[in-house]
C-alpha positions as CSV (number, residue, x, y, z in Angstrom):
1,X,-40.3,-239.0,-122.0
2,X,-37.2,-237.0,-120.7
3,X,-37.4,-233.5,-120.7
4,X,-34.7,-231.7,-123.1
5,X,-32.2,-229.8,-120.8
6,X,-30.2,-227.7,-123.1
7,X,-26.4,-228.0,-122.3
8,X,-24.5,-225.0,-120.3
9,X,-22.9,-222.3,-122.3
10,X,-19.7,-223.1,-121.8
11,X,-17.1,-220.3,-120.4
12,X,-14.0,-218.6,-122.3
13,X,-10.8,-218.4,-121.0
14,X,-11.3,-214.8,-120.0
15,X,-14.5,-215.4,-118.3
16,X,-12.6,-218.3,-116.3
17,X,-9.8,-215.6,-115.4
18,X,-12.2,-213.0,-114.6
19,X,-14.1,-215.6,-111.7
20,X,-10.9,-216.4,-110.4
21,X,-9.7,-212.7,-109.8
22,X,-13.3,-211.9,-108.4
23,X,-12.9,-215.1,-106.2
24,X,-9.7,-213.8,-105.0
25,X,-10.5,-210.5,-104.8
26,X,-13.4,-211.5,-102.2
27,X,-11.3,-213.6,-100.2
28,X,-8.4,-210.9,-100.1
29,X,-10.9,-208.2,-98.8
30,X,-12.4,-210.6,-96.4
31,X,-9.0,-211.4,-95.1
32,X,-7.9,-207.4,-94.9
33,X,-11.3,-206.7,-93.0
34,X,-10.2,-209.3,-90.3
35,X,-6.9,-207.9,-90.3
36,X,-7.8,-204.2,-90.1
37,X,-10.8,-205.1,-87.3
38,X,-8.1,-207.3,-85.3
39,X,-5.4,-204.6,-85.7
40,X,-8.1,-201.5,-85.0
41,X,-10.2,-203.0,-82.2
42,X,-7.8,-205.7,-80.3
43,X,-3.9,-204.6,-80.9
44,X,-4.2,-200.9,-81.0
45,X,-6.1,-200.4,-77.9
46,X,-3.8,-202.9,-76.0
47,X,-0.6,-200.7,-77.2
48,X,-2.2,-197.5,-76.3
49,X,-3.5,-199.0,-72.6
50,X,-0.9,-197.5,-70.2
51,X,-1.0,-196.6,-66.2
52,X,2.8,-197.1,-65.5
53,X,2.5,-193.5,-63.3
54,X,-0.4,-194.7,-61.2
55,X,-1.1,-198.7,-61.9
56,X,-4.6,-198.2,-59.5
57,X,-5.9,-196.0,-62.4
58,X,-6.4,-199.3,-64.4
59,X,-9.8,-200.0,-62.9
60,X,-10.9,-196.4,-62.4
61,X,-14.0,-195.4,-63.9
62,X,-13.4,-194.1,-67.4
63,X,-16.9,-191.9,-67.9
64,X,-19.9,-190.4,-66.2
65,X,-23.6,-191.1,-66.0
66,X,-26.7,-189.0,-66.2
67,X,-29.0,-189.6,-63.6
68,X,-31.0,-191.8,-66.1
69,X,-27.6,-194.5,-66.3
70,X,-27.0,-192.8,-69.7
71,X,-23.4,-193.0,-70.4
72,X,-22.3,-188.6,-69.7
73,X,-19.2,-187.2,-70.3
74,X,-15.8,-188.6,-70.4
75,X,-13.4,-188.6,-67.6
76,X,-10.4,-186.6,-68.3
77,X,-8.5,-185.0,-65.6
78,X,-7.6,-185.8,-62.0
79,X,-6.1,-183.6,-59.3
80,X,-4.3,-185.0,-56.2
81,X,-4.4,-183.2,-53.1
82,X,-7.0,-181.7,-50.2
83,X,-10.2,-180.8,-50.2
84,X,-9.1,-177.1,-49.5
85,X,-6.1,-177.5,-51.4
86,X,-8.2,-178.3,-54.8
87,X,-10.2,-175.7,-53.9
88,X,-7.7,-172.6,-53.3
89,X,-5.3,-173.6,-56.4
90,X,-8.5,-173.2,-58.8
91,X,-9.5,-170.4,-57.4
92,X,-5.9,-169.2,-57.5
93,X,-6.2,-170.1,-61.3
94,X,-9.2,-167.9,-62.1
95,X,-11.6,-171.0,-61.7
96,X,-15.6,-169.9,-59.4
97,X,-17.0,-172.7,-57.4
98,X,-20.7,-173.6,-58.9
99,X,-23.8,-172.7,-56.5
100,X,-25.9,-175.7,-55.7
101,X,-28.4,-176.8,-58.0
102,X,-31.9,-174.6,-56.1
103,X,-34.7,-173.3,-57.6
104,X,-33.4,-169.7,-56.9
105,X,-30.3,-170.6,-59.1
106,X,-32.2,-172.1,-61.2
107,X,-33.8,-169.0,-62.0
108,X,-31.1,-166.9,-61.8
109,X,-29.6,-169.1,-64.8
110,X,-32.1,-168.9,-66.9
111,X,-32.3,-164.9,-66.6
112,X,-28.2,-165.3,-67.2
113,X,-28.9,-167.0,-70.3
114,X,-31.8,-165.4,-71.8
115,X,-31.0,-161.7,-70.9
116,X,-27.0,-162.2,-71.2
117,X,-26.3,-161.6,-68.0
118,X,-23.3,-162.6,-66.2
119,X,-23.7,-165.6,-63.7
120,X,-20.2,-166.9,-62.9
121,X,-21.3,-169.6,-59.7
122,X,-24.3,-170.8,-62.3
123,X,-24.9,-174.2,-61.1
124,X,-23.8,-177.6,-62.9
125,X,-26.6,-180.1,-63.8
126,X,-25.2,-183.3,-61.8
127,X,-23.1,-186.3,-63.5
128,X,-22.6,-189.6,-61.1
129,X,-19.2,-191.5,-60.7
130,X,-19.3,-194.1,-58.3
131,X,-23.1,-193.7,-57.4
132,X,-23.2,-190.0,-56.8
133,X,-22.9,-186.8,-58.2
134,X,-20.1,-184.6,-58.4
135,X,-18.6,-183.6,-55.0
136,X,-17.1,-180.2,-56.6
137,X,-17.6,-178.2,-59.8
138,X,-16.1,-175.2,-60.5
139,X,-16.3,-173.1,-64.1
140,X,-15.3,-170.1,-65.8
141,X,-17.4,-167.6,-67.5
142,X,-16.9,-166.9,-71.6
143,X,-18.5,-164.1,-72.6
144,X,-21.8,-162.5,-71.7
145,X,-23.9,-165.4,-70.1
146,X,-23.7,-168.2,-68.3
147,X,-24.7,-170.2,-71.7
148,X,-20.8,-170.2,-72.7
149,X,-18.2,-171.5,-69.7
150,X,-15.4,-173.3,-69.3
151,X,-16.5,-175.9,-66.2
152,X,-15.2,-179.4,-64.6
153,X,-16.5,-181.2,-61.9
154,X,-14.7,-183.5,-59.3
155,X,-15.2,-187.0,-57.4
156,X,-13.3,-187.5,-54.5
157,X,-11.1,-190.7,-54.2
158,X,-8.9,-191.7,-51.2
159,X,-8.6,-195.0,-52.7
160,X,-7.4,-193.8,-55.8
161,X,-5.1,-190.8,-53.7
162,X,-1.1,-190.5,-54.3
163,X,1.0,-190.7,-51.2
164,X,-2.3,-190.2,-48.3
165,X,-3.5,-187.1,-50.4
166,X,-6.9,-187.8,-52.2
167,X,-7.5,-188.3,-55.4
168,X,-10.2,-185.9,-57.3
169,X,-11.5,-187.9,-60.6
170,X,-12.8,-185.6,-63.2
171,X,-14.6,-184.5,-66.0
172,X,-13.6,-181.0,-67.9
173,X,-16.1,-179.7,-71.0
174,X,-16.7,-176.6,-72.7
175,X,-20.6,-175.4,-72.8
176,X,-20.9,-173.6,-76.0
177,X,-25.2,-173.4,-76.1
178,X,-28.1,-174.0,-73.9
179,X,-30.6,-176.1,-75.7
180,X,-32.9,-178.8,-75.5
181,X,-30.9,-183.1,-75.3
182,X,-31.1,-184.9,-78.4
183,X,-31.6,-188.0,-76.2
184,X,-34.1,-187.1,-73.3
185,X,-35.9,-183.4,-74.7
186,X,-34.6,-182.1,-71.1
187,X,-32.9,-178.4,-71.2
188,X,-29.6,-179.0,-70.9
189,X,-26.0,-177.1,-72.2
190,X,-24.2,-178.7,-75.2
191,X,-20.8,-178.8,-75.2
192,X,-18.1,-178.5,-77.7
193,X,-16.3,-181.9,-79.5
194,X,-12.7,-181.1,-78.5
195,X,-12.8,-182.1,-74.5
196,X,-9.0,-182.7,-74.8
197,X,-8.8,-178.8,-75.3
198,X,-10.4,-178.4,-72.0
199,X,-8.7,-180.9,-70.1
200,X,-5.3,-179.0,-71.1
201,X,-6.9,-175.6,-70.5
202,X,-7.5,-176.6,-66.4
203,X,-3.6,-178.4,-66.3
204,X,-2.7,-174.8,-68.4
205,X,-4.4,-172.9,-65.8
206,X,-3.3,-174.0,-62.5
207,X,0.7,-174.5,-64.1
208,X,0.3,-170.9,-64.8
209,X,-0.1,-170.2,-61.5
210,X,2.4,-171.9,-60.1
211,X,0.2,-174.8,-58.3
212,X,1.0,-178.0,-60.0
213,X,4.3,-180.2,-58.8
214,X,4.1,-182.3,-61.9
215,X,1.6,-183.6,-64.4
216,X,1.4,-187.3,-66.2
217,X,-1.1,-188.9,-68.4
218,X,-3.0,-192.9,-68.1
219,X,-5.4,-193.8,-70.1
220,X,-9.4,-192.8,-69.5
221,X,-12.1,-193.6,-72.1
222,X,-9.6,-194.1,-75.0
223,X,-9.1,-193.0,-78.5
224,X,-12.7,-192.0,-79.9
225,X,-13.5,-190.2,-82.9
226,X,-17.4,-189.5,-82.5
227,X,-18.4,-190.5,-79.1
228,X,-21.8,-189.1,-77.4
229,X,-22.7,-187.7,-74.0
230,X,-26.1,-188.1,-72.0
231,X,-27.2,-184.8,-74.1
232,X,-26.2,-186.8,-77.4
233,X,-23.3,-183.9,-77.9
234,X,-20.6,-185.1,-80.0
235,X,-17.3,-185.4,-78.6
236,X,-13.7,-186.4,-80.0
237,X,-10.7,-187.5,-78.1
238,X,-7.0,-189.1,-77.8
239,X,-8.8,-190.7,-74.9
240,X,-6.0,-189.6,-72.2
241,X,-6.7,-188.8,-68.6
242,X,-4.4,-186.1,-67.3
243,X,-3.2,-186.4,-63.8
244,X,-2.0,-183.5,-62.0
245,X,-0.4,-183.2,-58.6
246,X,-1.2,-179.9,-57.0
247,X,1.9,-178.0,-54.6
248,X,1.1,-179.3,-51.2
249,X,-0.3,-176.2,-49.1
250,X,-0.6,-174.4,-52.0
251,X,2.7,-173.2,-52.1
252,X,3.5,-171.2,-55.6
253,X,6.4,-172.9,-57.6
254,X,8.3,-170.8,-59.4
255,X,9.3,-173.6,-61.5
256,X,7.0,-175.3,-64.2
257,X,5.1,-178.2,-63.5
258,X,7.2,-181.5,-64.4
259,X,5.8,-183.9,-66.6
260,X,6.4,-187.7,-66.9
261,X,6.5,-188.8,-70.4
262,X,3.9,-191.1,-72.6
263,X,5.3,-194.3,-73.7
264,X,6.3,-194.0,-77.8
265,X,3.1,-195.9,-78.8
266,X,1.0,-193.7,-76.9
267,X,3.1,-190.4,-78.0
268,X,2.6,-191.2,-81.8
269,X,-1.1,-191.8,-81.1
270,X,-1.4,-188.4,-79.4
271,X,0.5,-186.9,-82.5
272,X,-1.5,-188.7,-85.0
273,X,-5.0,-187.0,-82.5
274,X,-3.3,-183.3,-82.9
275,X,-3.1,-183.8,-86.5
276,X,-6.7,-184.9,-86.8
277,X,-8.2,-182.3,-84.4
278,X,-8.7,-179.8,-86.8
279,X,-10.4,-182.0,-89.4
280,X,-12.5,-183.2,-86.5
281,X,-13.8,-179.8,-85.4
């Protein structure tokens, strides 16, 4: 005996419309993710990729690392010149040298932090670039403790160097709180999101002072909207490395520095950045 299999309901015209639209509808959106992953994550990037001031730039290093091969913070700023010319133009710009990392400093940053005292050689935990840590750090004080500073630390590259004069690879942040990593539990400071604002604050500072020839941008970790450091801090950025050529000898220019131009894809990315930075604060 054959069991009874009742017959299909049988669909309206309208229900045969509606599948059709759905089935559309799915394929379109498919096709507009592909489109918007290709366009965000392929053709962007390759537009924005530029190093037509210093081509050797292209297979620089683009971010630190923690001791523990955590990815640190991003690379940002280089200066070209000496040793002693790097370190008299940031001195010349209101920038201190950081003290060694001892256990003397140690302590005498912690009593800067905890009793607001001022501390302005506190010393810089170490970030590594090519292997080691930083080869010079220098920061400036905000306020009342050593807990809020402006700071950047440098890696020397003659590889990397502009007419025999090295090059000094860099990473510029702004501490805003000492506090405990969201990623390893260590005491470490936190820094604020915007590191574009502090990689134009050390170009600001040494123009001001008359010790930059000219200034130009490649690109350095690239266009990110909610990128981490080794602390897990939050940072944003257009993703541009600035370049800046100090005055040889440290002669003061009277002058401002000159600076050599973005490509247009690059500028209206940049534009498109400023616009977001405050909604990204």
């Amino acid at each position: 005996m054959t069991d009874f299999q009742p017959a299909a309901p049988s669909l309206s015209p309208r229900e045969h419309r509606i599948r059709r639209w759905s089935a559309r509808a799915g394929d379109a959106t498919i096709a507009l993710l592909v489109v918007y992953l290709v366009v965000a994550y392929v053709v962007l990037p390759f537009l924005w990729r530029h190093f037509e001031h210093h081509p050797a730039m292209s297979d620089a290093p683009k971010t630190t690392y923690t001791a523990d091969r955590i990815p640190g913070d991003p690379l940002n700023i280089a200066l070209v010149g000496s040793e002693a010319e790097v370190v008299a133009a940031m001195h010349l710009a209101g920038w201190f040298p950081a003290d060694p990392t001892t256990v003397r400093s140690s302590v005498h940053i912690a009593e800067s932090v905890v009793l607001k005292r001022s501390y302005e050689t506190a010393p810089v935990s170490n970030l590594y670039v090519w292997g080691r840590p930083q080869d010079l750090a220098f920061e400036q004080q905000e306020g009342q403790s050593a807990s809020h500073r402006h700071h950047v630390r440098f890696w020397r590259s003659d590889e990397l160097g502009i007419q025999d004069r090295p090059l000094w690879l860099g990473a510029a942040t702004f501490d805003r709180s000492v506090g405990l990593s969201h990623l390893t539990g260590k005491v470490t400071h936190h820094i604020e999101a915007d590191v574009d604002s502090e990689r134009d604050h050390v170009i600001d500072t040494l123009s001001h002072v008359g010790q930059l020839v000219e200034y130009f941008q490649v690109t350095g970790v690239g266009a990110t909207l909610d990128g981490r450091n080794g602390g897990g801090d939050r940072y944003f950025t257009d993703g541009e490395l600035t370049i800046g050529v100090l005055s040889p000898s440290n002669a003061v220019r009277q002058e401002p520095p000159k600076f050599l131009p973005n490509g247009s894809f690059v500028r209206v990315k940049n534009d498109a950045m400023t616009r977001l930075r405050p909604l990204l604060k």
